[in-house]
KOLBA-670276 format. One record per residue (C-alpha): residue number from 1; x, y, z; residue in three letters. Coordinates in steps of 0.2 Angstrom, whole numbers, plus 5000, padded with zeros to 4 digits. Example, Ala and Ser with C-alpha at 12.3 -4.5 7.8 and 13.67 -1.06 7.14 Angstrom:
% KOLBA-670276
+-------+------+-------+------+-------+
! marvo ! east ! north !   up ! vexnu !
+-------+------+-------+------+-------+
!     1 ! 5062 !  4978 ! 5039 !   Ala !
!     2 ! 5068 !  4995 ! 5036 !   Ser !
+-------+------+-------+------+-------+
//
This chain:
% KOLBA-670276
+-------+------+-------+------+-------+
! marvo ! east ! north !   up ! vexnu !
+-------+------+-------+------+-------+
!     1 ! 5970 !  6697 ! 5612 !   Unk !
!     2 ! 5967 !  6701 ! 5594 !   Unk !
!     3 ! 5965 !  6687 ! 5580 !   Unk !
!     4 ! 5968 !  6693 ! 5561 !   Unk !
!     5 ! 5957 !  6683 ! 5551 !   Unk !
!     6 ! 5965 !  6687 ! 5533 !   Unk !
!     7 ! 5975 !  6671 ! 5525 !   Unk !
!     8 ! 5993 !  6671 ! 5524 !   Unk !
!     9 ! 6004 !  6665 ! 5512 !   Unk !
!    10 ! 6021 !  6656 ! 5510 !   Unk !
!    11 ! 6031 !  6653 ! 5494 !   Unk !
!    12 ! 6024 !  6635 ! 5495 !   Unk !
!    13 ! 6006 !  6640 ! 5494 !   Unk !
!    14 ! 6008 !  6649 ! 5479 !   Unk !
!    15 ! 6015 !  6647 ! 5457 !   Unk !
!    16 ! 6017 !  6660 ! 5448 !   Unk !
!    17 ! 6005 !  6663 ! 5431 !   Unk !
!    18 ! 6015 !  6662 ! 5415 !   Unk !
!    19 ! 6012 !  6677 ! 5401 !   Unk !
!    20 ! 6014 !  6681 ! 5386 !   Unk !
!    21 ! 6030 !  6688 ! 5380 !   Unk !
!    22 ! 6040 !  6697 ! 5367 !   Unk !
!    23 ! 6055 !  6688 ! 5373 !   Unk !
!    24 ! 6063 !  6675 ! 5365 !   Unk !
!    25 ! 6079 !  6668 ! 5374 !   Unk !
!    26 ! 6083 !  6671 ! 5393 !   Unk !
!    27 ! 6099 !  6680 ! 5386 !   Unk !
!    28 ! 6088 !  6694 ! 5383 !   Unk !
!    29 ! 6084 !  6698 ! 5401 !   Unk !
!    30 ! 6094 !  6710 ! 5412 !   Unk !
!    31 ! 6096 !  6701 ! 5430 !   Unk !
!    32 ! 6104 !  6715 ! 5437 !   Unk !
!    33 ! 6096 !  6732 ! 5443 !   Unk !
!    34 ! 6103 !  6753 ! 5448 !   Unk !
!    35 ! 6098 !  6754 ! 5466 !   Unk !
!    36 ! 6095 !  6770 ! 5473 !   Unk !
!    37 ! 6094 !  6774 ! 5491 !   Unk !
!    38 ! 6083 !  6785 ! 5502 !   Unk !
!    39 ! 6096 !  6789 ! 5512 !   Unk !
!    40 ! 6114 !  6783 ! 5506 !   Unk !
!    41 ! 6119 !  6794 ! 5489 !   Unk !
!    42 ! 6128 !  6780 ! 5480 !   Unk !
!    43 ! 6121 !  6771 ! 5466 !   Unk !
!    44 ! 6123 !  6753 ! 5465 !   Unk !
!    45 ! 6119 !  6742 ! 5450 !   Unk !
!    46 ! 6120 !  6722 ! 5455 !   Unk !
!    47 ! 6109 !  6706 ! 5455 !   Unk !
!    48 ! 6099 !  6709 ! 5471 !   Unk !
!    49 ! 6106 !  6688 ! 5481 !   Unk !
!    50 ! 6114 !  6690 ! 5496 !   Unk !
!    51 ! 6123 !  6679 ! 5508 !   Unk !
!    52 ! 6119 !  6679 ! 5524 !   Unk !
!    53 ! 6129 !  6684 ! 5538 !   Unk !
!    54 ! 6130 !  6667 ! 5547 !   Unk !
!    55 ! 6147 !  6662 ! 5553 !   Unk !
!    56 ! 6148 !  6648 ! 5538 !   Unk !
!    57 ! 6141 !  6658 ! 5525 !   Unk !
!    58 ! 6145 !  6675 ! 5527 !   Unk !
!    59 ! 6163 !  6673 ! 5525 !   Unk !
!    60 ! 6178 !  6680 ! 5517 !   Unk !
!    61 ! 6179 !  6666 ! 5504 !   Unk !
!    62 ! 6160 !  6667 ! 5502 !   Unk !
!    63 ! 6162 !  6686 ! 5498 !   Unk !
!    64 ! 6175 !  6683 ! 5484 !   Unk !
!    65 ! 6163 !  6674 ! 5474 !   Unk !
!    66 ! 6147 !  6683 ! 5476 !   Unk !
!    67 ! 6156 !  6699 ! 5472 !   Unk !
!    68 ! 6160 !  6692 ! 5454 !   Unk !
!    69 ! 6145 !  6688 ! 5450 !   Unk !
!    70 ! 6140 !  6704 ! 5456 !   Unk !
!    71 ! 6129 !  6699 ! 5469 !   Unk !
!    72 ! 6132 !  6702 ! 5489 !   Unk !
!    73 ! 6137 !  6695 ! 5504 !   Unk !
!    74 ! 6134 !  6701 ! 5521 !   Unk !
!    75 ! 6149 !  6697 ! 5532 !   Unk !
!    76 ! 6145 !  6689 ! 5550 !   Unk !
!    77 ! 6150 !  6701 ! 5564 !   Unk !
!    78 ! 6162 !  6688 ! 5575 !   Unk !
!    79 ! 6177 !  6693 ! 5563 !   Unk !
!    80 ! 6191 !  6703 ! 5573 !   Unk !
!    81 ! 6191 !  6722 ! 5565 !   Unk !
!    82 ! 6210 !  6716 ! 5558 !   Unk !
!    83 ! 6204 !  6703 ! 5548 !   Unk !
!    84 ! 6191 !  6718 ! 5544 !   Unk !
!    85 ! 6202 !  6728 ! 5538 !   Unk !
!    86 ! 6216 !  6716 ! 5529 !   Unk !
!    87 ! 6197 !  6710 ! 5518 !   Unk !
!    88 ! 6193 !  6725 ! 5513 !   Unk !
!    89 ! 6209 !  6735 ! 5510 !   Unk !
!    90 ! 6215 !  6718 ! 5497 !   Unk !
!    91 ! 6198 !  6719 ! 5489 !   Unk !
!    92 ! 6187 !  6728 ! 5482 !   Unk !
!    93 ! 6173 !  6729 ! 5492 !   Unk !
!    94 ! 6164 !  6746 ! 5490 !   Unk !
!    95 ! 6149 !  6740 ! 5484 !   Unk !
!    96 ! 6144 !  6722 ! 5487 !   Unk !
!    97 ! 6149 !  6718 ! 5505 !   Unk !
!    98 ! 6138 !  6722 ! 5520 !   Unk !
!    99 ! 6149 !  6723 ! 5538 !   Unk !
!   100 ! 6138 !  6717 ! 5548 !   Unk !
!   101 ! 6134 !  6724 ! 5569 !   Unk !
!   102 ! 6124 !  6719 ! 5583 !   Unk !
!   103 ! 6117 !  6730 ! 5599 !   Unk !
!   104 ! 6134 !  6727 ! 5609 !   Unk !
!   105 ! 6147 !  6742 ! 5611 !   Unk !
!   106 ! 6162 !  6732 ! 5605 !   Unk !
!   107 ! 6152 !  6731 ! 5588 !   Unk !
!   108 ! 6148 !  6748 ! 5587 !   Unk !
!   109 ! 6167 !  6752 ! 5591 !   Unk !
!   110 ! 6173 !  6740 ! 5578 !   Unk !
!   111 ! 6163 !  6747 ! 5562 !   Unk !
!   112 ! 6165 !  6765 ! 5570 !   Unk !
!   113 ! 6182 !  6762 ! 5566 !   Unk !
!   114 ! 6182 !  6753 ! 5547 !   Unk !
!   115 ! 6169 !  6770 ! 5543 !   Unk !
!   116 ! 6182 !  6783 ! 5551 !   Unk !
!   117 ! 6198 !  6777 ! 5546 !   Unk !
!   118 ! 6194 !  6769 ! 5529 !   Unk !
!   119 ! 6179 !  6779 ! 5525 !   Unk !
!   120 ! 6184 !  6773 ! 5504 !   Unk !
!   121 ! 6182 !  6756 ! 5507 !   Unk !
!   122 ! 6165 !  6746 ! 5514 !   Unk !
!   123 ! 6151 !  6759 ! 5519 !   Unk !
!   124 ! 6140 !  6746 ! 5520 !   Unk !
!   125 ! 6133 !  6743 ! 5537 !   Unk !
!   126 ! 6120 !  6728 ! 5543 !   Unk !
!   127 ! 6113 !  6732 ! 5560 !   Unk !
!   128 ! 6106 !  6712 ! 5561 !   Unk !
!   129 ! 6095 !  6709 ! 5578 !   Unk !
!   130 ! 6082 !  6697 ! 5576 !   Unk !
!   131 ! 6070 !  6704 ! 5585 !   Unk !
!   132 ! 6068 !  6723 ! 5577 !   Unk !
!   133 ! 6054 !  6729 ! 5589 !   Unk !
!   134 ! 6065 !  6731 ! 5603 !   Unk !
!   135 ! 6068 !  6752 ! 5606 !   Unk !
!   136 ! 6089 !  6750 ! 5605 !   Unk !
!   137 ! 6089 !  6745 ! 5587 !   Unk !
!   138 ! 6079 !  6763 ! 5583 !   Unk !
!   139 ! 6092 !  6772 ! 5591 !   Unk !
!   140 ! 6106 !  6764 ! 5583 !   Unk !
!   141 ! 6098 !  6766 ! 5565 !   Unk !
!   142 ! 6095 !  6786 ! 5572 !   Unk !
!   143 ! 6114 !  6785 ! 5578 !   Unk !
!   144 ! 6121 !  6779 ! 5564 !   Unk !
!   145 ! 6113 !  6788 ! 5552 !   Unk !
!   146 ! 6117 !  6806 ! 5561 !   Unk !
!   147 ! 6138 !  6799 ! 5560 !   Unk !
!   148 ! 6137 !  6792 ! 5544 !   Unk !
!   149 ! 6128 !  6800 ! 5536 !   Unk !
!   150 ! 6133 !  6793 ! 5518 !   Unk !
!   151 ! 6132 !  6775 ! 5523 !   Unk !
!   152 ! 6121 !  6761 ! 5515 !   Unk !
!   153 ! 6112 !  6755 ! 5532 !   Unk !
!   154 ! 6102 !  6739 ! 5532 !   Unk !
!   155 ! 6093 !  6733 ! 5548 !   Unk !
!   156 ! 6082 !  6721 ! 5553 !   Unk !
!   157 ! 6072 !  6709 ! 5557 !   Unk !
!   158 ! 6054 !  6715 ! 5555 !   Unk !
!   159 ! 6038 !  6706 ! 5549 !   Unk !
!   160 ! 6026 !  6723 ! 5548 !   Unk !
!   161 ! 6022 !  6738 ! 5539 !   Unk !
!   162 ! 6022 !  6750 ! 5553 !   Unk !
!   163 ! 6040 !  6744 ! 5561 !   Unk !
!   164 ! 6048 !  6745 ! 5541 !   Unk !
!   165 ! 6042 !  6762 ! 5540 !   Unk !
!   166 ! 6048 !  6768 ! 5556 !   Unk !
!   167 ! 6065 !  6761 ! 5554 !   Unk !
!   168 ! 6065 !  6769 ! 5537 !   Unk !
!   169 ! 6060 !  6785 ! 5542 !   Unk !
!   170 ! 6073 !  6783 ! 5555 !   Unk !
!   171 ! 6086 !  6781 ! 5544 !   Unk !
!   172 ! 6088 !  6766 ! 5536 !   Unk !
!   173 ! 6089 !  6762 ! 5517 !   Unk !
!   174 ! 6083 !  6743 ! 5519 !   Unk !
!   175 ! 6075 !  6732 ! 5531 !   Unk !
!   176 ! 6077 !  6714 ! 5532 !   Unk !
!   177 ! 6061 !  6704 ! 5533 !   Unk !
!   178 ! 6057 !  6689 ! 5539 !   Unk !
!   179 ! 6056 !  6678 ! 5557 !   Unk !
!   180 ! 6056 !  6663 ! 5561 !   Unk !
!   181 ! 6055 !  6657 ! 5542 !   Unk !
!   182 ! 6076 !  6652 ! 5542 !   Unk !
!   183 ! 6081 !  6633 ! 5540 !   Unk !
!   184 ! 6092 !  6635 ! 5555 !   Unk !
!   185 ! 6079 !  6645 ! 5567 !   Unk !
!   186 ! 6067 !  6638 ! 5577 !   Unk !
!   187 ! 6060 !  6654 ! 5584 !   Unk !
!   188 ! 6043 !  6651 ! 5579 !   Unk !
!   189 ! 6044 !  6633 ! 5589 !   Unk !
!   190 ! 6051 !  6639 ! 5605 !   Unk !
!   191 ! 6042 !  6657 ! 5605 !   Unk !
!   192 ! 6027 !  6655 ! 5594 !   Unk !
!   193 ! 6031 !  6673 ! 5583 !   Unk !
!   194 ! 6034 !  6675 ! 5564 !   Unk !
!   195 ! 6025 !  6676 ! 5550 !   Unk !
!   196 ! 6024 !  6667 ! 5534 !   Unk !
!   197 ! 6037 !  6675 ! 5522 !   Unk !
!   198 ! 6028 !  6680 ! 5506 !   Unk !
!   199 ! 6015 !  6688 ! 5514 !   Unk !
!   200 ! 6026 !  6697 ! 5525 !   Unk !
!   201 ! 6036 !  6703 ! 5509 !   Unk !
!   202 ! 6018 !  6709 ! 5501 !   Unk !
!   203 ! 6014 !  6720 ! 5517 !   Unk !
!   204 ! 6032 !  6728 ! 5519 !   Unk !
!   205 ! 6038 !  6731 ! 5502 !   Unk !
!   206 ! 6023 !  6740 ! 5499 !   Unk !
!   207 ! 6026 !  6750 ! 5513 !   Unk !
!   208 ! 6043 !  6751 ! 5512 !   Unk !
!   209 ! 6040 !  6758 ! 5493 !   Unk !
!   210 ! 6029 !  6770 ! 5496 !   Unk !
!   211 ! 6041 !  6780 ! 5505 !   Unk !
!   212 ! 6057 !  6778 ! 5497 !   Unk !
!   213 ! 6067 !  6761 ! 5505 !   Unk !
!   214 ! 6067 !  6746 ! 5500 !   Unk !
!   215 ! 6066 !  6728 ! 5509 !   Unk !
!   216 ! 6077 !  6713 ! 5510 !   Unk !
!   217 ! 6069 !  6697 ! 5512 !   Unk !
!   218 ! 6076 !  6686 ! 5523 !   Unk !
!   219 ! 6073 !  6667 ! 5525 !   Unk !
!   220 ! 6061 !  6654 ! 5519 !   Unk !
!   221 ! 6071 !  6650 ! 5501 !   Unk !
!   222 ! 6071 !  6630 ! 5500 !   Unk !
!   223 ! 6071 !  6631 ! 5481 !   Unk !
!   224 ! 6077 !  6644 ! 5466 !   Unk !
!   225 ! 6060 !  6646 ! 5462 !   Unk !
!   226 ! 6056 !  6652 ! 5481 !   Unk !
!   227 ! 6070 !  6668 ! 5475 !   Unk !
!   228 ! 6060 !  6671 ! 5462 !   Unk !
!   229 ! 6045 !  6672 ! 5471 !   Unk !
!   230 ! 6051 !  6684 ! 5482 !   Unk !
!   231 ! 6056 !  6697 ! 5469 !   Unk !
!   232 ! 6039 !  6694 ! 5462 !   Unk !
!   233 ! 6032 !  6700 ! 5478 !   Unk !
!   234 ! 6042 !  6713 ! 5478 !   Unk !
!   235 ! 6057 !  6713 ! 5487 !   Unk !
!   236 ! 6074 !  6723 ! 5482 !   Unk !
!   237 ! 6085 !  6712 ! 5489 !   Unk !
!   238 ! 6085 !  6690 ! 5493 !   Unk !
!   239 ! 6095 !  6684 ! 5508 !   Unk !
!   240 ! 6101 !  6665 ! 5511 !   Unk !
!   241 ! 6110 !  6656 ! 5523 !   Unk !
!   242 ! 6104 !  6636 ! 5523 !   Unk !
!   243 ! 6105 !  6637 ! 5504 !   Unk !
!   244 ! 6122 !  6642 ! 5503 !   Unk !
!   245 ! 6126 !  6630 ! 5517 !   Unk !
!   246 ! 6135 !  6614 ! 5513 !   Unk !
!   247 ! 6145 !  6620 ! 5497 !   Unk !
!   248 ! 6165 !  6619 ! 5497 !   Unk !
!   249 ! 6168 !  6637 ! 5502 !   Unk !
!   250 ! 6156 !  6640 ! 5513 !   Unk !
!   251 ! 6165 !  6636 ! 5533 !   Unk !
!   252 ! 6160 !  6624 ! 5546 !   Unk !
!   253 ! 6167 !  6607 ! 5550 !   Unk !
!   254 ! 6167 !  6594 ! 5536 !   Unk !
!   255 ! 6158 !  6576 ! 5543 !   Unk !
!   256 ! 6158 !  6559 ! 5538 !   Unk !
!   257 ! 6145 !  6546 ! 5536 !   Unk !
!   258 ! 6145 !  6530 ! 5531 !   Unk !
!   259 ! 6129 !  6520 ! 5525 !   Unk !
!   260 ! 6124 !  6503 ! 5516 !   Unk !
!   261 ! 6119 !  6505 ! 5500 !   Unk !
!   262 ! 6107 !  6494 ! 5490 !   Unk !
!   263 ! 6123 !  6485 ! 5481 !   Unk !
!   264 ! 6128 !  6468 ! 5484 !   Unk !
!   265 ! 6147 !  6462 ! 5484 !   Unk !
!   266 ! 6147 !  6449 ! 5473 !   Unk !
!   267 ! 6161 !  6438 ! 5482 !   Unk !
!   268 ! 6155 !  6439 ! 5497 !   Unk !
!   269 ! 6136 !  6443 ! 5495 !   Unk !
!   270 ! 6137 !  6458 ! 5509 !   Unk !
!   271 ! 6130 !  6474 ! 5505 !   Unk !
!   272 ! 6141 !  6489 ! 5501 !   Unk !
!   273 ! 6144 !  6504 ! 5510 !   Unk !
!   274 ! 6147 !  6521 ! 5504 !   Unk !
!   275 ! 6154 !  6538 ! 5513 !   Unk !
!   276 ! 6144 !  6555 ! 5511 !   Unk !
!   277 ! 6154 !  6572 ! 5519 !   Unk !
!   278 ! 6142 !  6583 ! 5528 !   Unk !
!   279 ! 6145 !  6601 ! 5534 !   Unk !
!   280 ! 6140 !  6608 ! 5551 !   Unk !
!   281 ! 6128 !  6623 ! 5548 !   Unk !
!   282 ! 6120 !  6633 ! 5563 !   Unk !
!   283 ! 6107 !  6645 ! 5568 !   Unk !
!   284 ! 6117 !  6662 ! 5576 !   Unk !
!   285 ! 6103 !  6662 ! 5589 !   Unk !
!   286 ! 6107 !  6643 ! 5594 !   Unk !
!   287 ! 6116 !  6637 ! 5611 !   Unk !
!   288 ! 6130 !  6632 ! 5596 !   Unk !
!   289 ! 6133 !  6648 ! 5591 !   Unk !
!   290 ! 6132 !  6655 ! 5608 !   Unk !
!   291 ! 6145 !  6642 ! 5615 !   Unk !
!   292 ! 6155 !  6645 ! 5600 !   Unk !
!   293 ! 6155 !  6667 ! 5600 !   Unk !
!   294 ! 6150 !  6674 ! 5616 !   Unk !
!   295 ! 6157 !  6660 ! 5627 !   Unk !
!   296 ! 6141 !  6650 ! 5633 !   Unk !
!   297 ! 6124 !  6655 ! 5633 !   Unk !
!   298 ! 6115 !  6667 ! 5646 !   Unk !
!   299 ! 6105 !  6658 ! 5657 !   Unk !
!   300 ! 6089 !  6672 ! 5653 !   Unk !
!   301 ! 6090 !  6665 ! 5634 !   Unk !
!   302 ! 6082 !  6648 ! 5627 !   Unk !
!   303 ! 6090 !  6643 ! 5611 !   Unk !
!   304 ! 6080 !  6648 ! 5595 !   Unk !
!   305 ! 6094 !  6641 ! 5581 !   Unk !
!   306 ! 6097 !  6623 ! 5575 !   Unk !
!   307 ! 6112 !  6612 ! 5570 !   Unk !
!   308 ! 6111 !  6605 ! 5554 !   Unk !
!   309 ! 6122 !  6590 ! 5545 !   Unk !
!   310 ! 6121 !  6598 ! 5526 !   Unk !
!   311 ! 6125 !  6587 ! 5512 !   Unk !
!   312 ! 6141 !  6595 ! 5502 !   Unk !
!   313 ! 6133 !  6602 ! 5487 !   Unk !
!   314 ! 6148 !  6605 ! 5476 !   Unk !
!   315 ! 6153 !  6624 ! 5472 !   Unk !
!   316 ! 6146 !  6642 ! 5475 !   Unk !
!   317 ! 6148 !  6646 ! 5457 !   Unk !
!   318 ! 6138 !  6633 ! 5451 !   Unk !
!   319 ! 6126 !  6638 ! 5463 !   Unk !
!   320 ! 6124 !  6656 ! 5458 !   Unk !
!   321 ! 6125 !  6649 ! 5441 !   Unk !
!   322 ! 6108 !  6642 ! 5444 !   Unk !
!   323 ! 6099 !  6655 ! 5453 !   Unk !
!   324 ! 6104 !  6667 ! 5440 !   Unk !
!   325 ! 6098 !  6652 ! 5426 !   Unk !
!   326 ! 6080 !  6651 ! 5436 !   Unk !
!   327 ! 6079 !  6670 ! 5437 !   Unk !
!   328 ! 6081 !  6673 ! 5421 !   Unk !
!   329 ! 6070 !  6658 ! 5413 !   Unk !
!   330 ! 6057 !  6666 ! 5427 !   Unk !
!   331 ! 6059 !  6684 ! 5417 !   Unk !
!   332 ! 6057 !  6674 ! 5403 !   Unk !
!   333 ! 6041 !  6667 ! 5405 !   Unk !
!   334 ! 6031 !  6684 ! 5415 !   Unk !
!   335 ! 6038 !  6693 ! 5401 !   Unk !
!   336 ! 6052 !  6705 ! 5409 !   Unk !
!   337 ! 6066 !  6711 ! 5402 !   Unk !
!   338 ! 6072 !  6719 ! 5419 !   Unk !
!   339 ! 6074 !  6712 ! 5436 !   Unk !
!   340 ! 6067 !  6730 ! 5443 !   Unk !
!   341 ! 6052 !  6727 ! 5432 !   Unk !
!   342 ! 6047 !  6707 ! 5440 !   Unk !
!   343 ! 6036 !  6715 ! 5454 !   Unk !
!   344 ! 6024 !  6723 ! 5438 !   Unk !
!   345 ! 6025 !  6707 ! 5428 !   Unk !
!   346 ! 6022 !  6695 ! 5442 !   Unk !
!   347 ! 6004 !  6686 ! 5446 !   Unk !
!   348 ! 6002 !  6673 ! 5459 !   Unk !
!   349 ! 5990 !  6658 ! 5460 !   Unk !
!   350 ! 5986 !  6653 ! 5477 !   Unk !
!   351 ! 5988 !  6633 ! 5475 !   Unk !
!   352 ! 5987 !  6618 ! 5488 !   Unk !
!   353 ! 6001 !  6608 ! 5478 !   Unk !
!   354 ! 6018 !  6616 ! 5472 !   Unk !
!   355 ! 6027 !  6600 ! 5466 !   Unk !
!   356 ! 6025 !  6582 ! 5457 !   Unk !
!   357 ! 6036 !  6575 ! 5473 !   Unk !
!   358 ! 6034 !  6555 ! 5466 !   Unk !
!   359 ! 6055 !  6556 ! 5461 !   Unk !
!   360 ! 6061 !  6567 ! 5478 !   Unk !
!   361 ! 6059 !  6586 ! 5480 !   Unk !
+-------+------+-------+------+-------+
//
């Protein structure tokens, strides 16, 4: 038993410090970047948000929108290879949509097929197991990239420098960091493992850095200013699922609820009602999901996802409209012109308040 007696940090438990600046107007800021790869030779210049790959959020229609904006989406790995293939033969796909695999065989087949038989149209691979650590997710990074050797291969889920250097040095371009810290995961209640997010960003971007990948964080975003954050700690890329759960493209069933409100009906003096619509929104790693995809779940498994009843929250654009407005009003005030240039400009002070929460969150 070992006990690490450092603090670590979550995007709540720190603001960042404002600097001065030589720019003027949020206009002024570029919020997109040219990634380079260590492995993959493409170069890819885009706003580093993506969608996750949960079955309500890492869809077809979410991917339409994110690509516009040039931003990514990384498609759940339930869709038949058909419906694959119709997506990304009517689209344009090549740079900012991740196909997403797990460890099973019928996944490895699926994608071995898009890569060899449409080799021009999606070469973007997301090897997504949420626990990393485990031996077969090496040996698929090594596999995949001996194969493919021209692919964009992101895998993950890892916490910890020396597994983001492995897996890099294994093959892969990016790792996805973060456990336990999704709205819809509950792995650090059921197993006790994770680690707060913006520390674990600190620990394996550096890493990741130092020898030529890069990092994706994944989870923890309850707010814009949590994206920010994260880029200010250094991560390449920002993934979300809860966040983009509950607006009008995004899947799951639509609910209904009805409540009293604080009106009075004048005539007859009874209180008023009023119906809100929900969506369904669910952890991939909850009995849900299981039931739903793999037909029941294994008796040697607990569930480690939630369901969740979101609010509808009105349109993706909107939405990305205002996470690219807060990334560029946070640009403004470090003073970066560049979203590649936010890790340099970016200074954190650990605080034990975050927000004025008197009117809501």
């Amino acid at each position: 038993m070992k006990i690490y007696e450092q603090t670590e940090l979550d995007f709540k438990d720190v603001l960042v410090k404002p600097k001065r600046s030589f720019i003027n107007s949020r206009s002024e800021v570029e919020i997109t970047r040219e990634y380079k790869f260590k492995w993959c030779p493409r170069k890819i210049v885009g706003t580093g948000i993506i969608s996750s790959n949960m079955a309500t959020v890492g869809t077809f229609e979410i991917a339409k929108h994110m690509m516009q904006s040039k931003m990514f989406c990384c498609l759940h790995k339930h869709y038949p290879v058909e419906d694959l293939i119709k997506f990304i033969t009517e689209n344009d796909c090549r740079d900012y949509i991740f196909l997403s695999m797990g460890l099973r065989d019928e996944d490895y087949a699926k994608i071995e097929k898009i890569l060899t038989e449409y080799p021009d149209k999606c070469r973007n691979i997301c090897i997504d197991v949420p626990n990393a650590y485990i031996p077969r997710v090496k040996e698929l990074v090594i596999k995949m990239r001996e194969k493919f050797p021209d692919i964009l291969l992101m895998v993950g889920n890892a916490v910890t420098a020396e597994l983001v250097e492995d897996l890099i040095l294994s093959g892969a371009d990016i790792v996805k960091c973060g456990i336990g810290s999704g709205s819809a995961c509950i792995t650090r209640r059921i197993t006790g493992v994770g680690r707060p997010q913006l520390s674990t960003i600190f620990e394996c971007a550096d890493t990741a850095h130092g020898i030529g990948g890069m990092i994706c964080s994944d989870g923890g975003v309850v707010y814009i200013g949590d994206i920010c954050k994260a880029f200010g700690a250094g991560a390449d890329f920002v993934m979300m699922g809860g966040f983009y759960a509950g607006c009008e493209e995004a899947a799951g069933d639509i609910i209904e609820k009805t409540y009293l409100t604080d009106q009075i009906n004048q005539e007859t003096g009874e209180r008023l009602t009023a119906v809100k619509k929900f969506k369904i929104f669910y952890g991939m790693s909850s009995e849900y999901a299981q039931n739903k995809h793999y037909h029941g779940m294994p008796k040697y498994r607990a569930s480690e996802g939630r369901v969740a009843e979101v609010p509808l929250k009105g349109s993706i654009d909107r939405m990305n409209q205002d996470i690219l407005g807060g990334l560029r009003s946070y640009m403004t005030y470090i003073g970066a012109r560049r979203l590649k240039d936010v890790s340099k400009c970016t200074t954190f002070y650990r605080v034990n308040t975050q927000l004025n929460t008197v009117f809501g969150d």
